[in-house]
C-alpha positions as semicolon CSV with decimal commas, in nm:
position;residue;x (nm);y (nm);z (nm)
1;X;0,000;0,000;0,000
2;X;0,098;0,341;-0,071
3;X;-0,062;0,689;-0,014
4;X;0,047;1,079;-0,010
5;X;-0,057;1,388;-0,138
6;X;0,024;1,343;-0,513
7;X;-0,146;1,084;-0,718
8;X;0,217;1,045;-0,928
9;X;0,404;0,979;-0,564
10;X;0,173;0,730;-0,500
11;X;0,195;0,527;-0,857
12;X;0,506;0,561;-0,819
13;X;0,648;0,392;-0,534
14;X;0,320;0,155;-0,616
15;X;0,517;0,078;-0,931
16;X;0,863;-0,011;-0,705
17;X;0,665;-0,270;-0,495
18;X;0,530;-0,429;-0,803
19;X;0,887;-0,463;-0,953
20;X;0,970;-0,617;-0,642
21;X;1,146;-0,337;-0,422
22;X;1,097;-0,299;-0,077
23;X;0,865;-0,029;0,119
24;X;1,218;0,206;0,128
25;X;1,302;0,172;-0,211
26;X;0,951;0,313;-0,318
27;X;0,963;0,566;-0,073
28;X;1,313;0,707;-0,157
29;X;1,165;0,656;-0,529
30;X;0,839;0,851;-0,453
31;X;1,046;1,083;-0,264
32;X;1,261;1,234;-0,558
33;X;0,981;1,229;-0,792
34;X;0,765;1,478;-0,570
35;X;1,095;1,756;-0,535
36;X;0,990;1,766;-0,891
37;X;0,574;1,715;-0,937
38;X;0,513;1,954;-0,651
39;X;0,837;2,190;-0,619
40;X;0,648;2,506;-0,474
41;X;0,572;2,233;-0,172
42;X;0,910;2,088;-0,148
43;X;1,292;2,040;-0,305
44;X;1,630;1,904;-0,294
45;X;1,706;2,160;-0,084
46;X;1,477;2,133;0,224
47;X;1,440;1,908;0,465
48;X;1,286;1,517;0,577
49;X;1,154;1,405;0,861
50;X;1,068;1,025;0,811
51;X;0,992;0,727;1,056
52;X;1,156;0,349;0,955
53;X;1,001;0,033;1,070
54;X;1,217;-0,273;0,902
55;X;0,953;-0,581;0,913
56;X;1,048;-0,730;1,311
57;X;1,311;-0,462;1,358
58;X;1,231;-0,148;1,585
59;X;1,096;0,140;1,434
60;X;1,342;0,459;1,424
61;X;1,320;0,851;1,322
62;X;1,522;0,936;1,059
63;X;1,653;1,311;1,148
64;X;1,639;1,455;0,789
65;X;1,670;1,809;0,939
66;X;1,939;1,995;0,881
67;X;2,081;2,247;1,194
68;X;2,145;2,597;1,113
69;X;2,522;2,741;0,992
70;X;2,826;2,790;1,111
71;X;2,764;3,159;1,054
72;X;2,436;3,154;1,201
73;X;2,387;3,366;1,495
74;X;2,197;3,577;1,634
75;X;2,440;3,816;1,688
76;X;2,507;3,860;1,319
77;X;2,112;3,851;1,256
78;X;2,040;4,142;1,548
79;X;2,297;4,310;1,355
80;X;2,155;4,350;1,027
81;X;1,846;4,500;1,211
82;X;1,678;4,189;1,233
83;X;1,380;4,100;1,435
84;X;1,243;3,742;1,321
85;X;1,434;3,537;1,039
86;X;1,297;3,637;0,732
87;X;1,050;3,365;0,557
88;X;1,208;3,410;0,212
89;X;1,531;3,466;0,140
90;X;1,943;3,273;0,271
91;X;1,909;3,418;0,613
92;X;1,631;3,159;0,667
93;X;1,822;2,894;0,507
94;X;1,908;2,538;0,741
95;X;2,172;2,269;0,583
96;X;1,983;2,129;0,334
97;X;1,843;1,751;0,473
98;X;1,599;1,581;0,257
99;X;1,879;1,439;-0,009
100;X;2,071;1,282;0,225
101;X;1,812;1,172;0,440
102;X;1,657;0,969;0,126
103;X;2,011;0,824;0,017
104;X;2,041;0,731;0,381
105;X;1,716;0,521;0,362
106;X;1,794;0,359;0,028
107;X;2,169;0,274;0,163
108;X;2,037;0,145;0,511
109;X;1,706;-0,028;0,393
110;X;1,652;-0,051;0,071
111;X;1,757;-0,317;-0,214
112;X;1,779;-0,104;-0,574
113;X;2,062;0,044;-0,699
114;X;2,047;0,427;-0,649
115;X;2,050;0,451;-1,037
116;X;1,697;0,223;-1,049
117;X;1,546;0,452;-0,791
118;X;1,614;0,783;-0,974
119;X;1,462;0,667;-1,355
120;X;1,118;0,788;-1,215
121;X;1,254;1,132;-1,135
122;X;1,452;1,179;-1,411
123;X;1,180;1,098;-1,672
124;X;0,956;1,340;-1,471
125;X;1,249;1,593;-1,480
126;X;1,325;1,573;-1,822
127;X;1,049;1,453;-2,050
128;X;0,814;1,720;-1,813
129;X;0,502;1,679;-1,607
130;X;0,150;1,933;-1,609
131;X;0,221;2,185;-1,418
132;X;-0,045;2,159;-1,110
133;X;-0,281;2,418;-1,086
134;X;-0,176;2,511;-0,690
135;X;0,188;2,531;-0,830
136;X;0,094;2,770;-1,121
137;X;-0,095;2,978;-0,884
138;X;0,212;2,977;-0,603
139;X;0,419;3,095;-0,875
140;X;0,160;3,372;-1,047
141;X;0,179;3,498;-0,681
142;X;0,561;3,533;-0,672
143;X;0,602;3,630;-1,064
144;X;0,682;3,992;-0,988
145;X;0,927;3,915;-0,689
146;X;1,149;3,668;-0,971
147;X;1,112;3,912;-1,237
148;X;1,236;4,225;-0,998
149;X;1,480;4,017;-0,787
150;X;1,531;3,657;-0,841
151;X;1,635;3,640;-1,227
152;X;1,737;3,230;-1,235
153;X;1,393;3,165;-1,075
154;X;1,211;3,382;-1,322
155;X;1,439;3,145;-1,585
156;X;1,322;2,886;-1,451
157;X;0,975;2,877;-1,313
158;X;0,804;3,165;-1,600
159;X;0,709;3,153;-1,967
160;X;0,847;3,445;-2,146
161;X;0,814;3,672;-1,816
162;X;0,467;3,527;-1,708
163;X;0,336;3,248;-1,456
164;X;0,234;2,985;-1,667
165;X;-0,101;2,818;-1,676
166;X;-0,184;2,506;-1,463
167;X;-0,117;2,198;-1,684
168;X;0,219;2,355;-1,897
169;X;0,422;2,087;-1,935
170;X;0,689;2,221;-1,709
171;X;1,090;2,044;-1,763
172;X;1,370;2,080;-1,530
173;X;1,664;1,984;-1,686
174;X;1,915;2,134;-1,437
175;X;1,798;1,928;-1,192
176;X;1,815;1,622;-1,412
177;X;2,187;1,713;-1,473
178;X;2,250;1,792;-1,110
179;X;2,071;1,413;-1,084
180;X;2,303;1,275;-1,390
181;X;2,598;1,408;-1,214
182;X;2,524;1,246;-0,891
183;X;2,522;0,938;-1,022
184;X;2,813;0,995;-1,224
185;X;2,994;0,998;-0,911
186;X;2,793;0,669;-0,808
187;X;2,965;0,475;-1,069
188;X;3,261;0,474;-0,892
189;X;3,101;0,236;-0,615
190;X;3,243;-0,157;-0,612
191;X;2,884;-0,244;-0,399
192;X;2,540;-0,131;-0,413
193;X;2,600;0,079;-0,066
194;X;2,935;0,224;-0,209
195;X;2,771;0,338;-0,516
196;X;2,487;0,520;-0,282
197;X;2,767;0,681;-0,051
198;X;2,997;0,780;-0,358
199;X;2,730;1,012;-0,457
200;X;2,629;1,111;-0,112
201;X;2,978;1,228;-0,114
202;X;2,916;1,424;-0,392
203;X;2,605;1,603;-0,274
204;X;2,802;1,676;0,014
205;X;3,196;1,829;-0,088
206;X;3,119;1,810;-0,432
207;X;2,993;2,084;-0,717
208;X;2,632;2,050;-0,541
209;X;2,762;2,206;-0,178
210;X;2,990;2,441;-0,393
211;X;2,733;2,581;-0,588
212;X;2,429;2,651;-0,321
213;X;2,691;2,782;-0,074
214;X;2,801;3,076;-0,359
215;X;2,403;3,121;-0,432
216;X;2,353;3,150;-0,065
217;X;2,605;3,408;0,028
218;X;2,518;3,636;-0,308
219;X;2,315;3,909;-0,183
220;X;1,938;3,890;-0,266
221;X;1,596;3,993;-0,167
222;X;1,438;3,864;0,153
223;X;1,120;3,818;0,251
224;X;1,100;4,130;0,438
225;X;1,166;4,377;0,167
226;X;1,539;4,405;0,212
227;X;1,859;4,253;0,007
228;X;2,112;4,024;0,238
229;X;2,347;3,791;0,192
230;X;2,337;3,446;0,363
231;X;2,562;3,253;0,571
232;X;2,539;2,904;0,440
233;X;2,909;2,742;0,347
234;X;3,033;2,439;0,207
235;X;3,199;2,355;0,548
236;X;2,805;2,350;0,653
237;X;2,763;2,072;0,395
238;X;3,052;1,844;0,476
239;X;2,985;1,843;0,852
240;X;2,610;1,739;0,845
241;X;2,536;1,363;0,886
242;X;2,198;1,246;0,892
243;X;2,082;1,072;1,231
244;X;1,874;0,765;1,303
245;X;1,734;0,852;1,661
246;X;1,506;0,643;1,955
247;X;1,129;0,799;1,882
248;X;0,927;0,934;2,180
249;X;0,610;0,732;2,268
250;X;0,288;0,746;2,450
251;X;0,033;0,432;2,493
252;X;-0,323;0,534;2,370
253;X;-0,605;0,342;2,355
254;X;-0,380;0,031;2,367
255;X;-0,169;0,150;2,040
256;X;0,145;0,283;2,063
257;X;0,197;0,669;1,919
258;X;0,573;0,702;1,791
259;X;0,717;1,021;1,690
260;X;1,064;1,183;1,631
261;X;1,190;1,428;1,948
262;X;1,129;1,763;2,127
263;X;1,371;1,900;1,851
264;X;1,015;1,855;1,647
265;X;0,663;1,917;1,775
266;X;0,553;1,565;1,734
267;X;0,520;1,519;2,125
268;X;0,277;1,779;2,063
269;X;0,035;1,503;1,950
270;X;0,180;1,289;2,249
271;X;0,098;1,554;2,522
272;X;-0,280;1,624;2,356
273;X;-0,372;1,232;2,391
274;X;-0,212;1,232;2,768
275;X;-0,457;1,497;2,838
276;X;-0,761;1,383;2,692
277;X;-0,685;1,012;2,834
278;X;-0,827;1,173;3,118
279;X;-1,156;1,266;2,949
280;X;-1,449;1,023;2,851
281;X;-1,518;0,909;2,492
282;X;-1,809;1,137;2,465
283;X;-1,570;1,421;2,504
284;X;-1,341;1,279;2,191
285;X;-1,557;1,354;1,919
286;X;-1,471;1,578;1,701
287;X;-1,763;1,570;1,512
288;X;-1,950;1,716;1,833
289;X;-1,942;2,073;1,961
290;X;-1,847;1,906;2,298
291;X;-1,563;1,693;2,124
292;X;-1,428;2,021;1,926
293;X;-1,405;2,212;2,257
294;X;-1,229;1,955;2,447
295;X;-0,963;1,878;2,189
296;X;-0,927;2,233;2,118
297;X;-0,864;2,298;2,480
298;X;-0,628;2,006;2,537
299;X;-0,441;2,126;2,151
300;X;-0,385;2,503;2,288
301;X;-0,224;2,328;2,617
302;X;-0,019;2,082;2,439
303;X;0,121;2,346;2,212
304;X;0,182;2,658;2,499
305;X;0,461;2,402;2,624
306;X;0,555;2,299;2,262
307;X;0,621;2,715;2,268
308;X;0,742;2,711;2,611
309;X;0,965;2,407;2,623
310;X;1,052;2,239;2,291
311;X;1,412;2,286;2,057
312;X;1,741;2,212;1,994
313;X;1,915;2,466;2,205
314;X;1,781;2,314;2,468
315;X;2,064;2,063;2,598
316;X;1,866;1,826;2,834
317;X;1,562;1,682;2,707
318;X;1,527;1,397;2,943
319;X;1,369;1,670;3,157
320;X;1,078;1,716;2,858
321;X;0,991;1,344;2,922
322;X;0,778;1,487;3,200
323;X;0,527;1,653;2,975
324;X;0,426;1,339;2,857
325;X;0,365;1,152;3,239
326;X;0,014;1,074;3,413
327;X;0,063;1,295;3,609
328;X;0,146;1,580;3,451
329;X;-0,128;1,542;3,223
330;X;-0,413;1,513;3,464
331;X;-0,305;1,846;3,564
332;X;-0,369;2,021;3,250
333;X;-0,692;1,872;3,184
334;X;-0,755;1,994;3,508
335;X;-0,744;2,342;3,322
336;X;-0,969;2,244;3,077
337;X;-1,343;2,433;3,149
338;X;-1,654;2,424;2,923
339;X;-1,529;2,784;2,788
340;X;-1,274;2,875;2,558
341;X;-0,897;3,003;2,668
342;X;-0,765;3,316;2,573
343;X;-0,494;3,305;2,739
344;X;-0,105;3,144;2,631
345;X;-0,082;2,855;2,948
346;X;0,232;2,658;2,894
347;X;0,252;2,415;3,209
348;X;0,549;2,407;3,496
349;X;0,848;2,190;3,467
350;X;1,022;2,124;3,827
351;X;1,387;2,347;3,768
352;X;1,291;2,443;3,442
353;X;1,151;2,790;3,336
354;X;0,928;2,809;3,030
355;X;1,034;3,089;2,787
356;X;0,774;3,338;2,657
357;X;0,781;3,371;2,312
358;X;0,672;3,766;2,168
359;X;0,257;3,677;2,081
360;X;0,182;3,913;1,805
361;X;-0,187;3,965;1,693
362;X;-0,267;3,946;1,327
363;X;-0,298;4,331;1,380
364;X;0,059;4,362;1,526
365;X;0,196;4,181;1,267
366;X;0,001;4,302;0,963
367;X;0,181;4,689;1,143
368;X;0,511;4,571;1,153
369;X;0,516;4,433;0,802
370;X;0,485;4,670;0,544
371;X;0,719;4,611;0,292
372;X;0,720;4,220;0,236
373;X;0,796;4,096;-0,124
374;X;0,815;3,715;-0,087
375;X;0,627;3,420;0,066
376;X;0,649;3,297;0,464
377;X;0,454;3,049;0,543
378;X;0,380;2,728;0,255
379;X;0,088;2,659;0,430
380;X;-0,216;2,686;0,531
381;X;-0,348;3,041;0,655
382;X;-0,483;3,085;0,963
383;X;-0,846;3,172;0,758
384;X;-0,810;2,855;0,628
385;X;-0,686;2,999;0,278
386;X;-0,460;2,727;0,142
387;X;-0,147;2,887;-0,045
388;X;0,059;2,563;-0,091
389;X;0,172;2,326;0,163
390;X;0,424;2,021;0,295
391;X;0,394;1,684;0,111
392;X;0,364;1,331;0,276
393;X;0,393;0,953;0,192
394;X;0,322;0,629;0,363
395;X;0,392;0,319;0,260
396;X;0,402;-0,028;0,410
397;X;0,497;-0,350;0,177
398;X;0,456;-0,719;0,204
399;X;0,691;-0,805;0,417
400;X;0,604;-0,559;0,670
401;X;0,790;-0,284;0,629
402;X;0,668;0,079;0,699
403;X;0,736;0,425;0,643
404;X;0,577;0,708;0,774
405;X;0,784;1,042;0,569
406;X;0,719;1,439;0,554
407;X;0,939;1,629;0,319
408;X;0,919;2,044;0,311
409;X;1,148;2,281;0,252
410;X;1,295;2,430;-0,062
411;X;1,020;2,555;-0,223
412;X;1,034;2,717;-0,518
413;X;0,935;3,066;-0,330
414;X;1,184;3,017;-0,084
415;X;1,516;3,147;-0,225
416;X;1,646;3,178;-0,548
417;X;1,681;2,937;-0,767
418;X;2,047;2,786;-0,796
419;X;2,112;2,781;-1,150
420;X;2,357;2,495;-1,182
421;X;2,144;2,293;-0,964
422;X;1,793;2,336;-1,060
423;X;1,663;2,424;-0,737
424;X;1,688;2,646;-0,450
425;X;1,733;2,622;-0,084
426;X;1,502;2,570;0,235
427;X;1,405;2,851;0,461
428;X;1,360;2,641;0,783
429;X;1,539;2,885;1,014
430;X;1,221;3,113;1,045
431;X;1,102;2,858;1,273
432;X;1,428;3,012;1,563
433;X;1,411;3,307;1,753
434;X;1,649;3,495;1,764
435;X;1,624;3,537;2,166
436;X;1,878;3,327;2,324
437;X;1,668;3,226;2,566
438;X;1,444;3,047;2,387
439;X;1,495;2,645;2,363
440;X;1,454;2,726;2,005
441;X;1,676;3,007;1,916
442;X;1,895;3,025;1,637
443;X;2,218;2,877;1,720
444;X;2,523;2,744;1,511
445;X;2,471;2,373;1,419
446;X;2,155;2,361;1,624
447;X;1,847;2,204;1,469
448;X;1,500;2,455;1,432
449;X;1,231;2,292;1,591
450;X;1,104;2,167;1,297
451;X;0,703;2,090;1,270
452;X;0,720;1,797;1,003
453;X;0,604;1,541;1,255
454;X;0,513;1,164;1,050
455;X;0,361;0,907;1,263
456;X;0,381;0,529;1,305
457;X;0,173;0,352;1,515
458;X;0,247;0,002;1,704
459;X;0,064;-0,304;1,881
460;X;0,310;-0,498;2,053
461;X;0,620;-0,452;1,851
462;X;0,478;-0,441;1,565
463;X;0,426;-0,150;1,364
464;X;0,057;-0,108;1,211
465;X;0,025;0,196;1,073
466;X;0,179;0,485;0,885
467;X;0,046;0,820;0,862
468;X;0,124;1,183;0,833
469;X;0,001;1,551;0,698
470;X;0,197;1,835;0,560
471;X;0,022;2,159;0,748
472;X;0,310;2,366;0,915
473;X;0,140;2,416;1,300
474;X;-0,171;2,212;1,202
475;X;0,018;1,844;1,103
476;X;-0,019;1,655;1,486
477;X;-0,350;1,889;1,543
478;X;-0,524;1,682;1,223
479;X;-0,321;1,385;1,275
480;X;-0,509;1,421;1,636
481;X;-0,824;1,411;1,530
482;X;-0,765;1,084;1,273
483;X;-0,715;0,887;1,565
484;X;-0,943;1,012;1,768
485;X;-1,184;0,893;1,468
486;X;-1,028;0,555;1,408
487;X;-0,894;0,415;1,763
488;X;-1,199;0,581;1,967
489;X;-1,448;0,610;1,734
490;X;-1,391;0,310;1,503
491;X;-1,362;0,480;1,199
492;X;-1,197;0,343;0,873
493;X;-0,893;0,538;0,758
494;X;-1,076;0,708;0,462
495;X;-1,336;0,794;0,641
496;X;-1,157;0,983;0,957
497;X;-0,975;1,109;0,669
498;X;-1,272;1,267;0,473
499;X;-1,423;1,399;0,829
500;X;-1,446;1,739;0,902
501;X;-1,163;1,909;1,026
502;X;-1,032;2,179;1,251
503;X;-0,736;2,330;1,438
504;X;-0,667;2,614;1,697
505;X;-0,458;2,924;1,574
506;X;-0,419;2,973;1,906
507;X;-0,057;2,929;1,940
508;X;0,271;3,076;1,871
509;X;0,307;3,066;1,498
510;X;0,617;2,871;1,379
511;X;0,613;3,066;1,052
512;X;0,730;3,405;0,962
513;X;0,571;3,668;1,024
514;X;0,444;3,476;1,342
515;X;0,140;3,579;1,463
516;X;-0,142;3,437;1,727
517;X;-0,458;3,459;1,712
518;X;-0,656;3,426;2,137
519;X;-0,899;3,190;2,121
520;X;-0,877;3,132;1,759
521;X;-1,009;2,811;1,565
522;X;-1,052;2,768;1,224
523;X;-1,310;2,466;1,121
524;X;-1,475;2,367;0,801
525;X;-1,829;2,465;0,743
526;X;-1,910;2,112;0,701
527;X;-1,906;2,104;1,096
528;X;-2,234;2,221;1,044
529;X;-2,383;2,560;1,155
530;X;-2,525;2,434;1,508
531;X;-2,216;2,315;1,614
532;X;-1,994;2,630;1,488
533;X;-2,223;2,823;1,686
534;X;-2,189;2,638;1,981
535;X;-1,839;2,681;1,924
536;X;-1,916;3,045;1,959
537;X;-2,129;3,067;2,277
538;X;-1,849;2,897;2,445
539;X;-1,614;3,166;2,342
540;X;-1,381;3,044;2,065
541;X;-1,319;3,310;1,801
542;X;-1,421;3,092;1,493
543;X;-1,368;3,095;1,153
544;X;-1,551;2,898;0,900
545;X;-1,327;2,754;0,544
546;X;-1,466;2,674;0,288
547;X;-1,558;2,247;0,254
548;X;-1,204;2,090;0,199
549;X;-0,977;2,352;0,292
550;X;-0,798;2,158;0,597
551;X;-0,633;1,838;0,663
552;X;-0,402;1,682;0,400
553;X;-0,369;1,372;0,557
554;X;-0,255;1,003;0,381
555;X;-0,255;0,653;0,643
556;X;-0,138;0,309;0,551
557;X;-0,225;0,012;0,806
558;X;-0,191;-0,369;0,807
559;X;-0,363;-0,650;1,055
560;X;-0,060;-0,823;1,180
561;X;-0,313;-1,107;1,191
562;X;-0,465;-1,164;0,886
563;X;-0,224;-0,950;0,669
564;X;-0,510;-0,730;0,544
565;X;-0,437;-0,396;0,439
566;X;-0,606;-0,087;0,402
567;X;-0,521;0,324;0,321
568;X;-0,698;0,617;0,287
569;X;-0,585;0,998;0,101
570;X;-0,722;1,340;0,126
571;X;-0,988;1,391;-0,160
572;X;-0,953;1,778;-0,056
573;X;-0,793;1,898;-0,373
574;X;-0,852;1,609;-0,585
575;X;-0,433;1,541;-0,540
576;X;-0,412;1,286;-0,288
577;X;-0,430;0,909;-0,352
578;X;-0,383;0,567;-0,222
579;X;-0,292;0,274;-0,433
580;X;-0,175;-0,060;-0,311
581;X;-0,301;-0,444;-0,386
């Protein structure tokens, strides 16, 4: 079985298993494909967050995120007259991850040759692909910004000066050739895994590093108006190594949540199903104005100590582990009332302090930037507005195998495009502060807490289930309410899938420009208009998208039992799609 948010991802790594490759081989295969089918929601140069399950092995998070510069400090960033990080633009701009993270994979797990894996990619790359119609309108909205300031994107991504219309055929053959080159290298390999690391090597202290570290410290346009150089150096390539990490888990409903660390917010998802362990199943509905309240509640909690608490600068995060206990839980349900919060409440850790984080209202913000040229956030706005997003896959195979995986980064509107590379770099370093005393500041060779956040799910020691959402703030807040649906409610995947869906924008924004919004939740109108207004009455400032503006969620699961198998994709869009047989 595989499913994601692009219907070629998904034939794709459904064609792999068929031709006899593994879960990670499709997966890795999948994975390149989509840098090039939906490049204004992810690239070559941003970042992976993936969880592994090898059939009877133990599941592990692959740590696809890269950590900020060498040159990357706040220091340097106060001094330029800096505020935030920019959400456009080199200043933003972590090690690139996702590459490695999928050679990684394919070296580690897989059974193709590297050179097998990347035909899909290539074809896509060089025969071309329709253009989709959210990636033509990303780009229409951006067409002024590469005409004015970023001349290789405007080479790149525009038909003689203008966006092009969904369904061009759109090519990218400098990303083929960057590709070809790769494996160039590869050939060098006397073993499958050699052949892999020889052009790992490559993409690391090869022409690849050279050329985005020269793009990156050429002075362009940010995304707050003003022209900077970055900080990004080849030294920053060489020194990054992918990690395979220990996930953090919580027992729910007798099934087993993993997720990768407090450098990400997938505890968030963790802390929210500690809490509302401690509430009835009539409560866990979120179908019901009751249910929506709750979760809400227990969400705006879960995510004041994500704010609080969570990131890479913070050295010790055994002490975290107590945001997930009984205990510790019971007490912020505790705080849970049959009215809405507006208040920020992160929790108290025993010796720890929790940091404050500036809470800017949309007016605040909307004051403070007046002269922004370039996209911040890839997601979804907190009206519910969609204005391009993360991507996802899951995939599980015969033998067991399972992979949960969330790519982002390096979207097309991020930074200009390299040239010789056919792509452009991530801007996952708006997610720091630049406040040293936040867990999450911006720090040399420090990871941004990151908010891909995949999922697999265990009985036992096996794994069952794969699932995942791009989203920015809203991934483990959807994710949430999917298993609500299916391990409380009994729902099928495709249909907690197709539910109506909700989130609070009542946190601490992880995307430039940043803002909060008290008591905010955004729900579709297919809630219905008794329960929205209920909503209301108990004081949550509501706003109402359209039908099948929110969630982007994909799920593979298999009985360990019987073998069956089952997965479900977002219909929102008409993108999504799960295959298997």
């Amino acid at each position: 079985m595989a499913a994601s948010t692009n219907w070629v991802a998904s034939a794709v790594a459904q064609s792999v298993l068929e031709r006899g490759g593994n879960a990670f081989d499709a997966v890795v295969a999948a994975g390149f494909v989509m840098h090039v089918v939906e490049p204004h929601l992810n690239g070559p140069g941003g970042d992976l967050v993936a969880l592994v399950t090898p059939a009877g092995g133990d599941t592990m998070v692959v740590n696809g995120q890269g950590p900020a510069p060498q040159g990357a400090d706040i220091a340097h960033y106060r001094s330029l007259g800096l505020e935030f990080v920019p959400g456009a633009g080199a200043l933003a701009s972590a090690v690139p991850g996702a590459v490695e993270a999928w050679l990684v994979i394919l070296r580690e797990l897989g059974t193709w040759e590297l050179r097998d894996v990347l035909s899909y990619v290539l074809h896509y790359a060089e025969v071309g692909h329709p253009l989709l119609p959210n990636a033509a309108s990303t780009i229409a909205s951006v067409a002024d910004l590469f005409r004015d300031h970023w001349p290789t994107s405007a080479k790149l991504w525009l038909v003689d000066g203008q966006a092009p219309a969904p369904g061009t055929l759109h090519k990218n053959p400098q990303y083929a050739r960057t590709l070809r080159r790769l494996l160039a290298a590869a050939d060098t390999g006397a073993t499958r895994e050699a052949r892999i690391e020889a052009a790992l090597r490559e993409w690391k202290t090869g022409f690849v590093a050279s050329a985005a570290a020269k793009a990156a410290q050429t002075r362009h346009r940010h995304a707050d108006g003003n022209d900077y150089a970055g900080v990004l150096s080849v030294d920053d390539f060489a020194e990054f190594t992918v990690k395979l990490e220990e996930p953090v888990r919580l027992t729910f409903r007798g099934t087993t949540v993993a997720k990768a660390g407090f450098w990400s917010q997938g505890p968030v998802l963790l802390q929210t199903l500690a809490i509302l362990d401690h509430f009835d199943d009539a409560d866990l509905d979120p179908s019901t104005e009751r249910g929506v309240h709750t979760i809400a509640e227990a969400l705006k909690l879960a995510m004041a100590d994500r704010d609080a608490y969570y990131g890479d600068a913070r050295d010790d995060h055994g002490v975290l582990r107590t945001l997930l206990s009984p205990e510790y839980a019971k007490q912020r349900a505790a705080l849970i009332t049959s009215r809405a919060s507006t208040e920020w409440r992160p929790g108290t850790i025993p010796g720890t302090s929790p940091y404050f984080p500036p809470l800017r209202t949309k007016a605040e913000v909307d004051a403070a930037v007046t002269n922004a040229s370039a996209i911040g956030e890839p997601t979804v706005r907190p009206t519910g507005e969609t204005r391009g997003d993360t991507v996802h896959i899951d995939v599980i195979d015969r033998h067991g195998n399972v992979v949960s995986a969330t790519p982002s980064g390096g979207w097309l509107q991020s930074n200009p495009t390299i040239d010789e590379l056919g792509f452009c770099l991530g801007t996952r370093l708006q997610m720091t502060w630049l406040d040293p005393a936040s867990p999450s500041a911006l720090r040399p060779g420090r990871l941004p807490r990151t908010t891909l956040s995949p999922t697999i799910l265990e009985r036992g020691s096996v794994a069952v289930s794969a699932l995942g959402s791009p989203g920015g703030d809203q991934q483990d807040q959807w994710q949430l309410l999917y298993l609500l649906r299916t391990l409380v409610g009994g729902y099928s995947p495709q249909q907690a899938i197709e539910s109506p869906m909700f989130h609070t924008t009542a946190v601490a924004q992880s995307f430039w420009p940043r803002e909060w919004t008290p008591g905010g939740l955004v729900v579709e109108a297919t809630l219905g208009a008794d329960v929205i207004e209920g909503l209301r009455r108990r004081g949550h400032a509501v706003t109402v998208s359209n039908p099948g503006n929110l969630g982007r969620l994909s799920a593979v699961d298999r009985d360990p039992v019987s073998g069956q198998m089952r997965a479900g994709a977002n219909p929102r869009g008409a993108q999504g799609y799960a295959v298997g047989r």
